[in-house]
PQR file with spaces between the fields and no chain letter, atoms N, CA, C, O and H, PARSE charges and radii, in Angstrom:
ATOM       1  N    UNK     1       0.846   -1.191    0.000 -0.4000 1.5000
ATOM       2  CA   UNK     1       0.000    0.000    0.000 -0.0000 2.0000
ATOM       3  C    UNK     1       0.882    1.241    0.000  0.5500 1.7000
ATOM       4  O    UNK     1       2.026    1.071    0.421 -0.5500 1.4000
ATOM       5  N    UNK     2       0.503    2.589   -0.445 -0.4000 1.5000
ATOM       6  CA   UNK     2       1.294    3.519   -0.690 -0.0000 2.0000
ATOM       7  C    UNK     2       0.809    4.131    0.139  0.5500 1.7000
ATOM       8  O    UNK     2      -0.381    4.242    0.436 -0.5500 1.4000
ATOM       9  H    UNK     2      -0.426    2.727   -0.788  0.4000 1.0000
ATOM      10  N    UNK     3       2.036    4.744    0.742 -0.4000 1.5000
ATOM      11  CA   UNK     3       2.189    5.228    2.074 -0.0000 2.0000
ATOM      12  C    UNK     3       1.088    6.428    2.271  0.5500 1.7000
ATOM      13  O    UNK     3       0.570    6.662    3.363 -0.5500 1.4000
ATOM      14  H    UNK     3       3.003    4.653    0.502  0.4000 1.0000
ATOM      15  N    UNK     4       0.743    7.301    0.837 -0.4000 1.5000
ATOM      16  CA   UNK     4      -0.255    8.641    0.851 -0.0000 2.0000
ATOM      17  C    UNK     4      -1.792    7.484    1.607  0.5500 1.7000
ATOM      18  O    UNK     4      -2.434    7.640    2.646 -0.5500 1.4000
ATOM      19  H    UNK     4       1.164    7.111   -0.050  0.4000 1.0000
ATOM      20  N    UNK     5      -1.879    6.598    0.721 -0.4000 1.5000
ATOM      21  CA   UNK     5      -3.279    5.919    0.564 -0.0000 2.0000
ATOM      22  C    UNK     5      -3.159    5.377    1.761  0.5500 1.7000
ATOM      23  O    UNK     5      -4.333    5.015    1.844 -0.5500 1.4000
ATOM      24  H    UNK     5      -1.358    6.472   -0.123  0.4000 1.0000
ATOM      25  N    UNK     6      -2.633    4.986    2.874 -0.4000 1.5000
ATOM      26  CA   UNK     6      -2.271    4.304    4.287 -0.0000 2.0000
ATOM      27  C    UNK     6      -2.972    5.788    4.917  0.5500 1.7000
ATOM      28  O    UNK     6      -4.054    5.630    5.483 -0.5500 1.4000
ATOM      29  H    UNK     6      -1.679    5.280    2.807  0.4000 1.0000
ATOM      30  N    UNK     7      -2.519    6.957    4.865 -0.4000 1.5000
ATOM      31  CA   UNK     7      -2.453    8.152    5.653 -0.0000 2.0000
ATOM      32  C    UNK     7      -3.943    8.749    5.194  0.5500 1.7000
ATOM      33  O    UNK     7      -4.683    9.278    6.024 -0.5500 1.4000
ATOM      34  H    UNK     7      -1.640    7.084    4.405  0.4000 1.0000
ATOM      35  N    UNK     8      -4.316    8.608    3.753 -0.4000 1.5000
ATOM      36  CA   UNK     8      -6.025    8.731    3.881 -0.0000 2.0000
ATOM      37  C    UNK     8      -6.856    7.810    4.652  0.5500 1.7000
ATOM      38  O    UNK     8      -7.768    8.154    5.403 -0.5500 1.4000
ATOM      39  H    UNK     8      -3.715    8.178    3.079  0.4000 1.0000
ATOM      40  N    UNK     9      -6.488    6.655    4.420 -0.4000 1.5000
ATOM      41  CA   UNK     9      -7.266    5.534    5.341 -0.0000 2.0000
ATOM      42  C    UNK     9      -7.252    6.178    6.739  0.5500 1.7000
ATOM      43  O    UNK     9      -8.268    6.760    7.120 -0.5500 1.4000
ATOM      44  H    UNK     9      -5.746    6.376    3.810  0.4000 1.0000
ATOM      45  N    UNK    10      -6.313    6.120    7.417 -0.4000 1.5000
ATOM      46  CA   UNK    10      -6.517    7.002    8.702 -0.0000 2.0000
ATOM      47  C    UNK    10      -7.216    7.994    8.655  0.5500 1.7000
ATOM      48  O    UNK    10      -8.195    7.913    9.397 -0.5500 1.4000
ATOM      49  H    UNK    10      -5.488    5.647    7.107  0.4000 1.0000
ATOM      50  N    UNK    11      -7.116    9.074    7.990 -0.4000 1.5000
ATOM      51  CA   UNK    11      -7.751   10.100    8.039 -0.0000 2.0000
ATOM      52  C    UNK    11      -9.426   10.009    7.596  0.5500 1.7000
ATOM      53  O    UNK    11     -10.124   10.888    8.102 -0.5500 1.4000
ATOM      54  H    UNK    11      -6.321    9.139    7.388  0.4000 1.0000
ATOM      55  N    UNK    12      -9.927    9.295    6.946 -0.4000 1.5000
ATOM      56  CA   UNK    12     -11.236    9.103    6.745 -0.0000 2.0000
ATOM      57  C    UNK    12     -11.738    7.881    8.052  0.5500 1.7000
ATOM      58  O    UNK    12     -12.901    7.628    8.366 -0.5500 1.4000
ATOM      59  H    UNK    12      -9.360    8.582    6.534  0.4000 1.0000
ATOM      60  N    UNK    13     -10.820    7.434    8.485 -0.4000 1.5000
ATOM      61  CA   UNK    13     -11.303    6.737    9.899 -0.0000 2.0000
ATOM      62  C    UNK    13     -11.586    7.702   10.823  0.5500 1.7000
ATOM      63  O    UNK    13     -12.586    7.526   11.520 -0.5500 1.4000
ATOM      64  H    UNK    13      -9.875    7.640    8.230  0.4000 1.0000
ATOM      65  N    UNK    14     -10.905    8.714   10.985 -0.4000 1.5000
ATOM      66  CA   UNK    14     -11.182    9.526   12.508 -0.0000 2.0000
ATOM      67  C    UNK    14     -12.362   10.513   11.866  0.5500 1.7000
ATOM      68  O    UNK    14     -13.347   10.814   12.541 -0.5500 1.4000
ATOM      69  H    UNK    14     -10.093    8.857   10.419  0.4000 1.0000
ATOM      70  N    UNK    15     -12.149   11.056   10.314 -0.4000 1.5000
ATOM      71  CA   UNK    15     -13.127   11.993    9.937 -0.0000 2.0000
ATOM      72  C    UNK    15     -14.519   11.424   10.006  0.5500 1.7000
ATOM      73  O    UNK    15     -15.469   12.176    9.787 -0.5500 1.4000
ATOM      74  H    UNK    15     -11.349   10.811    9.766  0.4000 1.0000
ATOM      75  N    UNK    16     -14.678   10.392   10.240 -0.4000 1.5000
ATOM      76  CA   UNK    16     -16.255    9.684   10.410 -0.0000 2.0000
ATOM      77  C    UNK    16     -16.484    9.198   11.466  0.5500 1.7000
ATOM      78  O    UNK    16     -17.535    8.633   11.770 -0.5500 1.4000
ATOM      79  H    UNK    16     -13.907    9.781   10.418  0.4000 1.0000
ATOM      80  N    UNK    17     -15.228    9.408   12.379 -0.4000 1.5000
ATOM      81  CA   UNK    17     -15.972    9.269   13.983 -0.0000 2.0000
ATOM      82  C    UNK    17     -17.055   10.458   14.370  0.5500 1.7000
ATOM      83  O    UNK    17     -16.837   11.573   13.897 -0.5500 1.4000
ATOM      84  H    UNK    17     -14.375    9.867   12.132  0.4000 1.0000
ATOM      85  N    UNK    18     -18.131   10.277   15.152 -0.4000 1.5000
ATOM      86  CA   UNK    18     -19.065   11.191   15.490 -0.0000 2.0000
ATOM      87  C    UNK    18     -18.155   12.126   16.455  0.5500 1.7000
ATOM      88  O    UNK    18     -18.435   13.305   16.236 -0.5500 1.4000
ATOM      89  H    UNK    18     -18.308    9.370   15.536  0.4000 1.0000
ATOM      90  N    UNK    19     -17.235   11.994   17.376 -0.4000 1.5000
ATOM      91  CA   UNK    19     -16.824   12.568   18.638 -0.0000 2.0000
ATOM      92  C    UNK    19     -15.671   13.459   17.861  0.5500 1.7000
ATOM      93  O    UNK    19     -15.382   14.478   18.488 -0.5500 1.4000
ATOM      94  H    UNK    19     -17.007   11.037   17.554  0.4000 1.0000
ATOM      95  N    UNK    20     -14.981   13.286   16.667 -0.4000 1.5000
ATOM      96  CA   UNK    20     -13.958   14.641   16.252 -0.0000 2.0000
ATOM      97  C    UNK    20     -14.859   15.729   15.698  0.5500 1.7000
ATOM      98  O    UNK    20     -15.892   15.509   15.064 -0.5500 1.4000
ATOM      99  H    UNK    20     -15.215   12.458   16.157  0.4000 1.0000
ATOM     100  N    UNK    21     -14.412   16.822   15.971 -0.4000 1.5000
ATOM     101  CA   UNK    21     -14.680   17.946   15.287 -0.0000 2.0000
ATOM     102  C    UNK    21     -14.289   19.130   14.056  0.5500 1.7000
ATOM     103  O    UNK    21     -14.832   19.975   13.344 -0.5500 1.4000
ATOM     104  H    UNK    21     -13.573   17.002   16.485  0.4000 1.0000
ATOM     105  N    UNK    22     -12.592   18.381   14.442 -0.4000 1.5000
ATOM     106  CA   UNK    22     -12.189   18.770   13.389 -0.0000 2.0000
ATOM     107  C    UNK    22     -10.998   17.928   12.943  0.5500 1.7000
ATOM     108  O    UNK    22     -10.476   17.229   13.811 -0.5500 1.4000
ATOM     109  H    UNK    22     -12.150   17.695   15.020  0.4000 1.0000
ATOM     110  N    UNK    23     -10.372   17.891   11.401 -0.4000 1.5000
ATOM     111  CA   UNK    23      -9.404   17.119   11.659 -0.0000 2.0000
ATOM     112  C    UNK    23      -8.909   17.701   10.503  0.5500 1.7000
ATOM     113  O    UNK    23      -9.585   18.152    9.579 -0.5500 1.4000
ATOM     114  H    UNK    23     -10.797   18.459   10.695  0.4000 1.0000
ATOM     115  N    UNK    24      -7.449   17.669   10.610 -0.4000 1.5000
ATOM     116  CA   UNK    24      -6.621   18.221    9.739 -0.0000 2.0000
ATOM     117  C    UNK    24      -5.333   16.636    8.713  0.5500 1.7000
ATOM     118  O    UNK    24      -4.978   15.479    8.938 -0.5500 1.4000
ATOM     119  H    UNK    24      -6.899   17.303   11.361  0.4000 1.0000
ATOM     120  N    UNK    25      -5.244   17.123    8.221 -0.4000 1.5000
ATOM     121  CA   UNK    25      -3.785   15.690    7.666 -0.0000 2.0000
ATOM     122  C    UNK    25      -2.801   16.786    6.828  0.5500 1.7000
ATOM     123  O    UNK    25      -3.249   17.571    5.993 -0.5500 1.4000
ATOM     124  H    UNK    25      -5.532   18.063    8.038  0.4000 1.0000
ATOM     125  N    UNK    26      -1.411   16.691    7.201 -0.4000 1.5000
ATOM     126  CA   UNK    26      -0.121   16.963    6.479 -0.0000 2.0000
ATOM     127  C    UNK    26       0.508   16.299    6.338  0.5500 1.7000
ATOM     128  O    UNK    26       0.827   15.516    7.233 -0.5500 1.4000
ATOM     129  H    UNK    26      -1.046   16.053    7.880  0.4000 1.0000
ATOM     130  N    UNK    27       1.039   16.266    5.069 -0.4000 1.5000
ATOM     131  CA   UNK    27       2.003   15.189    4.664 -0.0000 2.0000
ATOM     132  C    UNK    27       3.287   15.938    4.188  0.5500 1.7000
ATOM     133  O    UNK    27       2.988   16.915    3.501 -0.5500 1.4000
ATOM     134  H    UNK    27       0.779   16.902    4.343  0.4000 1.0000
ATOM     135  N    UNK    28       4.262   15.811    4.308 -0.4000 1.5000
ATOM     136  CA   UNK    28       5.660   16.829    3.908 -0.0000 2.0000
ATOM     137  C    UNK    28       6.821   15.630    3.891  0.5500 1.7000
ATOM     138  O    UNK    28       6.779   14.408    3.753 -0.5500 1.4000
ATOM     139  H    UNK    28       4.505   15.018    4.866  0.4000 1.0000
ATOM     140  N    UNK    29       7.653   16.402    4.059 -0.4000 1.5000
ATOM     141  CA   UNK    29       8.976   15.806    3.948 -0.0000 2.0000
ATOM     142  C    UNK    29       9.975   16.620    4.914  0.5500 1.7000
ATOM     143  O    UNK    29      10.052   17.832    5.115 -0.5500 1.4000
ATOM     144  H    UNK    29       7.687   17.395    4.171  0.4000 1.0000
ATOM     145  N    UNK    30      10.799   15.425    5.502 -0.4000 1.5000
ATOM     146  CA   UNK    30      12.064   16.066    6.367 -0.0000 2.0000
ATOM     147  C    UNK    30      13.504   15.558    5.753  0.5500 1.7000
ATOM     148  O    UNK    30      13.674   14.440    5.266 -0.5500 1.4000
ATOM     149  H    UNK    30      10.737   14.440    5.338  0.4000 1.0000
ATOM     150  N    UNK    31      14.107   16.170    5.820 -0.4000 1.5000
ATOM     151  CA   UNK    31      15.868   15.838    5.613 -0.0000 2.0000
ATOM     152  C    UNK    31      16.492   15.467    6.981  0.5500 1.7000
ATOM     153  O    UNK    31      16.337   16.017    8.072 -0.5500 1.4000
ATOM     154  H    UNK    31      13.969   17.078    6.216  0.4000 1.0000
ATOM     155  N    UNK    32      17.103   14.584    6.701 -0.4000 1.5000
ATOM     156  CA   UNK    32      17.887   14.265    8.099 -0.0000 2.0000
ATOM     157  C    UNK    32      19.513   14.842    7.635  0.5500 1.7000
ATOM     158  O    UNK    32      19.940   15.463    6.661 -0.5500 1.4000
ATOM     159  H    UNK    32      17.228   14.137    5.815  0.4000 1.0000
ATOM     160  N    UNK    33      20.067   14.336    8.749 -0.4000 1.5000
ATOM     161  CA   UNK    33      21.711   14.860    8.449 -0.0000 2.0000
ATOM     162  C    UNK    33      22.028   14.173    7.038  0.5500 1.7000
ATOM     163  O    UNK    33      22.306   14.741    5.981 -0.5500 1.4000
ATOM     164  H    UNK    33      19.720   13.831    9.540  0.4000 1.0000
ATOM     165  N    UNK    34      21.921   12.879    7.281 -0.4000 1.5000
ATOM     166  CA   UNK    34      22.429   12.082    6.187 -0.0000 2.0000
ATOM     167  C    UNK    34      21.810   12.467    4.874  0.5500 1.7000
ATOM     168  O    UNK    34      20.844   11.759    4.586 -0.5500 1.4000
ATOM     169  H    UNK    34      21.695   12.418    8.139  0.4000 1.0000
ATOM     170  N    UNK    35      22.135   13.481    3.925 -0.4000 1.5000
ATOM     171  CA   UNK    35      21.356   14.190    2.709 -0.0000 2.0000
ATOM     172  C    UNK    35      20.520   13.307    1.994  0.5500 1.7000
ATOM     173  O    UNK    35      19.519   13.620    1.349 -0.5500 1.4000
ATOM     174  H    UNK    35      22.919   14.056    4.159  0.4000 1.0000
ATOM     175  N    UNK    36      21.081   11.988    2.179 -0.4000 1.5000
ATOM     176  CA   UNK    36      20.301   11.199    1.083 -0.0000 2.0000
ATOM     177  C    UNK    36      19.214   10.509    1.113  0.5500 1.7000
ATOM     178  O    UNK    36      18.608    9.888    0.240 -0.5500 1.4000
ATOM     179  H    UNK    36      21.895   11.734    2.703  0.4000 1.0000
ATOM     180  N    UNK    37      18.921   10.791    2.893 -0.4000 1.5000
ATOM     181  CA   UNK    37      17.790   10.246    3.620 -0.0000 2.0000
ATOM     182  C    UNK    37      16.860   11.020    3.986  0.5500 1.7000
ATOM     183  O    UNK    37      16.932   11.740    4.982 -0.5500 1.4000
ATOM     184  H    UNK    37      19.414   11.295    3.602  0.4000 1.0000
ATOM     185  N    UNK    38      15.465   10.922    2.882 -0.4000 1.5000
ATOM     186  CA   UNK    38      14.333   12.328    3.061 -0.0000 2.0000
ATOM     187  C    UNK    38      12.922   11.127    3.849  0.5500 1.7000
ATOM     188  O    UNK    38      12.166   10.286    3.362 -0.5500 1.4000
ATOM     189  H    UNK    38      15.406   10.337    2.073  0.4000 1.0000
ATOM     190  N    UNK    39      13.062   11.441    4.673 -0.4000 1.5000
ATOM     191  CA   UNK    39      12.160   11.155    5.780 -0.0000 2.0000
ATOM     192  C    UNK    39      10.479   11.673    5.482  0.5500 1.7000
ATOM     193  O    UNK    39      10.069   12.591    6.192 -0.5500 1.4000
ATOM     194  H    UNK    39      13.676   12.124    5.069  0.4000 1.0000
ATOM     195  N    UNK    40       9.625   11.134    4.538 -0.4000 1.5000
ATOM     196  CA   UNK    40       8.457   11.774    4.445 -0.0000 2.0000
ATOM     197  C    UNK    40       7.539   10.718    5.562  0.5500 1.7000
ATOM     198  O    UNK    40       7.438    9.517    5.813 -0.5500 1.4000
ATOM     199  H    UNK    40       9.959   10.388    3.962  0.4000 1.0000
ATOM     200  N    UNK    41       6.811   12.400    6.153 -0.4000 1.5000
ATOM     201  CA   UNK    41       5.808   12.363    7.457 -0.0000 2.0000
ATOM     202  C    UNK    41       4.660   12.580    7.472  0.5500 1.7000
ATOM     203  O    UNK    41       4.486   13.742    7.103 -0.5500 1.4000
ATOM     204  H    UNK    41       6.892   13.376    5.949  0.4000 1.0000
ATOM     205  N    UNK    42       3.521   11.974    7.757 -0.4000 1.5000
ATOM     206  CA   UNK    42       2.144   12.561    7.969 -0.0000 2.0000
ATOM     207  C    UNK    42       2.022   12.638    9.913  0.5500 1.7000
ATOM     208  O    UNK    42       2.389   12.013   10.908 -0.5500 1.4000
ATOM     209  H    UNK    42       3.662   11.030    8.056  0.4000 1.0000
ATOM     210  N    UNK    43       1.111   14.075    9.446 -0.4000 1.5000
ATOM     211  CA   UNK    43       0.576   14.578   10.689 -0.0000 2.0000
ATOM     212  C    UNK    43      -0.942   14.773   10.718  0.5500 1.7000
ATOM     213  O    UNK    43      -1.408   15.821   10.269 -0.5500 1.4000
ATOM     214  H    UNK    43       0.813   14.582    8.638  0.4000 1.0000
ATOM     215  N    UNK    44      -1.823   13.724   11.274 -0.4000 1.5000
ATOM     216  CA   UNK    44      -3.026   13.946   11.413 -0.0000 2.0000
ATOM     217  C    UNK    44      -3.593   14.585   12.730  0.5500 1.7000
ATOM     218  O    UNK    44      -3.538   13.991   13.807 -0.5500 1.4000
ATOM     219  H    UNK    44      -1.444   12.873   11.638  0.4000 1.0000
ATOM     220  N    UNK    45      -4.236   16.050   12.549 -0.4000 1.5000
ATOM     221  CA   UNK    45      -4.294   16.667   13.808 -0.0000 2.0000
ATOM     222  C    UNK    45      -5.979   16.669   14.469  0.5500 1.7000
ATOM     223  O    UNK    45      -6.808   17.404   13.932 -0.5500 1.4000
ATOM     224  H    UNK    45      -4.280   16.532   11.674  0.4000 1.0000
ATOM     225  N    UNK    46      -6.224   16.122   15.206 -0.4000 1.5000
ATOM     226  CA   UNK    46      -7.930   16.030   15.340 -0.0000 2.0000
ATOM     227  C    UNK    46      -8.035   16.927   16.966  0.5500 1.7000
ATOM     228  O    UNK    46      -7.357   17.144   17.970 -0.5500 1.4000
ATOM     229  H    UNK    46      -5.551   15.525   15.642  0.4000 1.0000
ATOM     230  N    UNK    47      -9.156   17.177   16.472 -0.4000 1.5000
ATOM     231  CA   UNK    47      -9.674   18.185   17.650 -0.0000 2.0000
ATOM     232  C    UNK    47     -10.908   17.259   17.985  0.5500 1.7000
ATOM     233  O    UNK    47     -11.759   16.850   17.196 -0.5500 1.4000
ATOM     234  H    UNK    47      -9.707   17.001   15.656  0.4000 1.0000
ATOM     235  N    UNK    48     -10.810   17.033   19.304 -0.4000 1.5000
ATOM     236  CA   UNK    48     -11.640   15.714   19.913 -0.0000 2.0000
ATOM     237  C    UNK    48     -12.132   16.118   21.387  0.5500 1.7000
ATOM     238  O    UNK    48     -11.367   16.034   22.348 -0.5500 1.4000
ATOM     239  H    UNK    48     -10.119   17.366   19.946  0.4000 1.0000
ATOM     240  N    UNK    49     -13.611   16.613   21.516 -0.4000 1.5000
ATOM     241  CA   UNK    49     -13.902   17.059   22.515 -0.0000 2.0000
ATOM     242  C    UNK    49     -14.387   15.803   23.747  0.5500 1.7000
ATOM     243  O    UNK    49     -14.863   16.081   24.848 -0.5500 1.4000
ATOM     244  H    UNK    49     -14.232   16.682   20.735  0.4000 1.0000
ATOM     245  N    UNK    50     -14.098   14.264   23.178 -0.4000 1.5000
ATOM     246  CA   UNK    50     -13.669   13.099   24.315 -0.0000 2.0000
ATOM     247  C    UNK    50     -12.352   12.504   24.533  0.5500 1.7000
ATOM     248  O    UNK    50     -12.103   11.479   25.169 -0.5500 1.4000
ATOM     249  H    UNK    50     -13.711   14.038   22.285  0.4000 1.0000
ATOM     250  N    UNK    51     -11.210   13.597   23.672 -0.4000 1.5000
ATOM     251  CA   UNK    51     -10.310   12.979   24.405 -0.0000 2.0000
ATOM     252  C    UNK    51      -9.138   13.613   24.414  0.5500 1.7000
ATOM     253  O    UNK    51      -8.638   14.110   23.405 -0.5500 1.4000
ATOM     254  H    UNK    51     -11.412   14.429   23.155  0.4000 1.0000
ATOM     255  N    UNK    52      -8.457   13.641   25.933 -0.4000 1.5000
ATOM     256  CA   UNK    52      -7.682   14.842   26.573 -0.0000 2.0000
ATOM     257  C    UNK    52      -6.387   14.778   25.531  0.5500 1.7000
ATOM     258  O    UNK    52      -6.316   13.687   24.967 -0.5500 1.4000
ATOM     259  H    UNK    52      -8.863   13.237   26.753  0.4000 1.0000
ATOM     260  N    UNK    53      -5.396   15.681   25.179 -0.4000 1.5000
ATOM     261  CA   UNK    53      -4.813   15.800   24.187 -0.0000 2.0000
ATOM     262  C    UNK    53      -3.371   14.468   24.144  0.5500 1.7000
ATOM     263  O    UNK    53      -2.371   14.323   24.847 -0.5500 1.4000
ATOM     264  H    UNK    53      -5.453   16.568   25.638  0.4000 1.0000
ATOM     265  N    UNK    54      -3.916   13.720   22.987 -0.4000 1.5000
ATOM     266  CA   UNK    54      -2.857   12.122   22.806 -0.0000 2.0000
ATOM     267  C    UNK    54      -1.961   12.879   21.692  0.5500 1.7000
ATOM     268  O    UNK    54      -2.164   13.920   21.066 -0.5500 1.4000
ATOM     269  H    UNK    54      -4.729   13.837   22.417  0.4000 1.0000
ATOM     270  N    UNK    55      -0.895   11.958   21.685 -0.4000 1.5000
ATOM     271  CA   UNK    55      -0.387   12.006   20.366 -0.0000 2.0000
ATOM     272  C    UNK    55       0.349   10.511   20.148  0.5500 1.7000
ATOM     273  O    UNK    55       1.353   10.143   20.758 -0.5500 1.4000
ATOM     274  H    UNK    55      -0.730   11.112   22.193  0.4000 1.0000
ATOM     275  N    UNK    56      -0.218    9.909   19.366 -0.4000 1.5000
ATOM     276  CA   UNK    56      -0.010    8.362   18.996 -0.0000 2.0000
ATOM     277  C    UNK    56       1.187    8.390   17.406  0.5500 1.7000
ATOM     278  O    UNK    56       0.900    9.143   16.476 -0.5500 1.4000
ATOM     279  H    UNK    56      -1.034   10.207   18.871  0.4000 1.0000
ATOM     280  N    UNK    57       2.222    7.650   17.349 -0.4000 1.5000
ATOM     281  CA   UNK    57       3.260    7.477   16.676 -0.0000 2.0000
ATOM     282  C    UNK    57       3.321    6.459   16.407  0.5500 1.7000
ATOM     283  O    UNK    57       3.711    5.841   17.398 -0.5500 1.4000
ATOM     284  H    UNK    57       2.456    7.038   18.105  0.4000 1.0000
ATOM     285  N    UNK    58       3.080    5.490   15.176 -0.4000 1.5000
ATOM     286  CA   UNK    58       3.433    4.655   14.604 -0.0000 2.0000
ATOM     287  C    UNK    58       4.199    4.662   12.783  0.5500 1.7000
ATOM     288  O    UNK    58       4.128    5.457   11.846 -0.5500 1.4000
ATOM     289  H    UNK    58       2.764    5.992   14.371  0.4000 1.0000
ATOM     290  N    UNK    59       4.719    3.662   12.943 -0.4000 1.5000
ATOM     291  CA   UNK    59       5.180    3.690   11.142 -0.0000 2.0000
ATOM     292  C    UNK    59       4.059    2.811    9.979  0.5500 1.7000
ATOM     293  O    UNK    59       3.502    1.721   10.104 -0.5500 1.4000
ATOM     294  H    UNK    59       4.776    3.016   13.705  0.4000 1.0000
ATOM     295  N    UNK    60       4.043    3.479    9.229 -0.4000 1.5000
ATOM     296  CA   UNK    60       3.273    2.933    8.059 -0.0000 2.0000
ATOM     297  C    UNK    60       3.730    1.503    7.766  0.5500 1.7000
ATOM     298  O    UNK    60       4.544    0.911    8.475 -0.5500 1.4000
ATOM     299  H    UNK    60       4.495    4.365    9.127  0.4000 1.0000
ATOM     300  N    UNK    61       3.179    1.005    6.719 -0.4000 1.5000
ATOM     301  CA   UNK    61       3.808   -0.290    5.790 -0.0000 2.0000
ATOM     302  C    UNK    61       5.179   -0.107    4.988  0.5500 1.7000
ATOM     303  O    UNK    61       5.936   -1.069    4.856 -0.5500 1.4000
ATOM     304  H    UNK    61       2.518    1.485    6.142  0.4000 1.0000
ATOM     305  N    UNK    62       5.541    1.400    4.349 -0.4000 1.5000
ATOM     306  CA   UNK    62       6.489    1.635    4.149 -0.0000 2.0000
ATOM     307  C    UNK    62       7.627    2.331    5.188  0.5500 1.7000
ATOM     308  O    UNK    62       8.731    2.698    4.787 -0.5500 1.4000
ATOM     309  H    UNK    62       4.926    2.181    4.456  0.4000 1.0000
ATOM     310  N    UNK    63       7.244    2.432    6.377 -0.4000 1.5000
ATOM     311  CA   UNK    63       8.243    2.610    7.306 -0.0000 2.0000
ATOM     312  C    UNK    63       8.427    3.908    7.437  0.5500 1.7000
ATOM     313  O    UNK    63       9.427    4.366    7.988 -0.5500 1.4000
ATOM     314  H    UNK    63       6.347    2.134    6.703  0.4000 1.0000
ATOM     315  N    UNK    64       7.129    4.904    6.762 -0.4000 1.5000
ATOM     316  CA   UNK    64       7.260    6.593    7.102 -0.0000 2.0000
ATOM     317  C    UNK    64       6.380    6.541    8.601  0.5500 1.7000
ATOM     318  O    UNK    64       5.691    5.583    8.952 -0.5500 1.4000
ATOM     319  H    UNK    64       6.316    4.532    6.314  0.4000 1.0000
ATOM     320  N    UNK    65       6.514    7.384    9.123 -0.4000 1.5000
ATOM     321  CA   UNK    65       6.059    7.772   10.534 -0.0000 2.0000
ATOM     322  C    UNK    65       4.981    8.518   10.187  0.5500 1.7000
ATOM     323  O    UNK    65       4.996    9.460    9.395 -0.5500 1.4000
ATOM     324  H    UNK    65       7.073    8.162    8.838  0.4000 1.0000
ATOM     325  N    UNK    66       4.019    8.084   10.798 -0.4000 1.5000
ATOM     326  CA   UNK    66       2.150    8.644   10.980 -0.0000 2.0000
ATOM     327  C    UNK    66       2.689    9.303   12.592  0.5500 1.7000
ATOM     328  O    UNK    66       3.399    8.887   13.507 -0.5500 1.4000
ATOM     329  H    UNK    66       4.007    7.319   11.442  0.4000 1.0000
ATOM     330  N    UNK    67       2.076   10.265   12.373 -0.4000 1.5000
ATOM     331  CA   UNK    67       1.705   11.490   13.796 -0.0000 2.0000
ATOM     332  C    UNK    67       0.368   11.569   13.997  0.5500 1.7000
ATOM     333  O    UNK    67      -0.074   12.190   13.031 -0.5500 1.4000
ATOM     334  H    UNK    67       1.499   10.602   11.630  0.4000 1.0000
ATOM     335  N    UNK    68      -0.700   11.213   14.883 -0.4000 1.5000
ATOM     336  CA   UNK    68      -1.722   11.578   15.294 -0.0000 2.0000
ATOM     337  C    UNK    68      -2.010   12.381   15.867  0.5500 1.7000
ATOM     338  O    UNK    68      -2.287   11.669   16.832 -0.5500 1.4000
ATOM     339  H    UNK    68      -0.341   10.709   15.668  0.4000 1.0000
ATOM     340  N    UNK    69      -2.367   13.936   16.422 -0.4000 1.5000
ATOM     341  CA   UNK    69      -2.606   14.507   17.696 -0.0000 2.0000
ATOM     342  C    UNK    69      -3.696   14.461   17.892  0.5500 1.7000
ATOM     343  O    UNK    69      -4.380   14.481   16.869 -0.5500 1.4000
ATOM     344  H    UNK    69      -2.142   14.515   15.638  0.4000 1.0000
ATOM     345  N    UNK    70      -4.596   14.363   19.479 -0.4000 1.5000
ATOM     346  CA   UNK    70      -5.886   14.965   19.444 -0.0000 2.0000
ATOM     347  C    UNK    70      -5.694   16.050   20.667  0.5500 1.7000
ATOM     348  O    UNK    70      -4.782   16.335   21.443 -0.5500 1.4000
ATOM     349  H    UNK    70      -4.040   14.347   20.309  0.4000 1.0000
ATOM     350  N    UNK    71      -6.987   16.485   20.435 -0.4000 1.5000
ATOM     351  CA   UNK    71      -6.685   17.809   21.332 -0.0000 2.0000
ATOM     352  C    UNK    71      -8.333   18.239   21.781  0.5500 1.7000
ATOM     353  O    UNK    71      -9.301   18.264   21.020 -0.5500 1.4000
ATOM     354  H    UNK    71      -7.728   16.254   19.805  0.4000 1.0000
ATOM     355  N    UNK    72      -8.315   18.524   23.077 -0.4000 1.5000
ATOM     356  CA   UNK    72      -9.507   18.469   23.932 -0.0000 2.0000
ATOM     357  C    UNK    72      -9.801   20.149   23.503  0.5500 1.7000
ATOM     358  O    UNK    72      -9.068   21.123   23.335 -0.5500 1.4000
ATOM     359  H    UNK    72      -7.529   18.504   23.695  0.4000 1.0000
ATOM     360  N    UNK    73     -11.404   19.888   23.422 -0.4000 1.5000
ATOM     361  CA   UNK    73     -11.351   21.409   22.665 -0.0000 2.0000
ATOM     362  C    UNK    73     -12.889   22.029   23.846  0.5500 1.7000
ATOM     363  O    UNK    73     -13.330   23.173   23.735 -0.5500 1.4000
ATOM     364  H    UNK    73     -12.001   19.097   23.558  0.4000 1.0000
């Protein structure tokens, strides 16, 4: 699975929970020291008035890092 289409799946999971209110997704890219190693990241940011502010970190199927935040609003 490609890592964009992994990071919509998430994001249409939390966007159809009844309890978020809002939810955001970024996807970018980081450089590390090593130039040749571009680190692309998603950040899914949900505003969740049941739950006090998480931030959950796991890696995709291709081994990019998913960011979740929620945030008690």
């Amino acid at each position: 699975m490609h890592e964009y289409a992994f990071a919509q799946q998430i994001y249409e999971y939390f966007k159809n929970k009844k309890n978020v209110k809002n939810i955001t997704l970024k996807i970018g890219t980081q450089t590390s020291f090593n130039p040749k190693i571009v680190q692309e990241y998603f950040t899914i940011i949900i505003k969740n008035t049941d739950l006090e502010k998480t931030r959950l970190k796991f890696k995709t199927p291709e081994n990019m890092e998913l960011i979740i935040e929620s945030y008690e609003t």
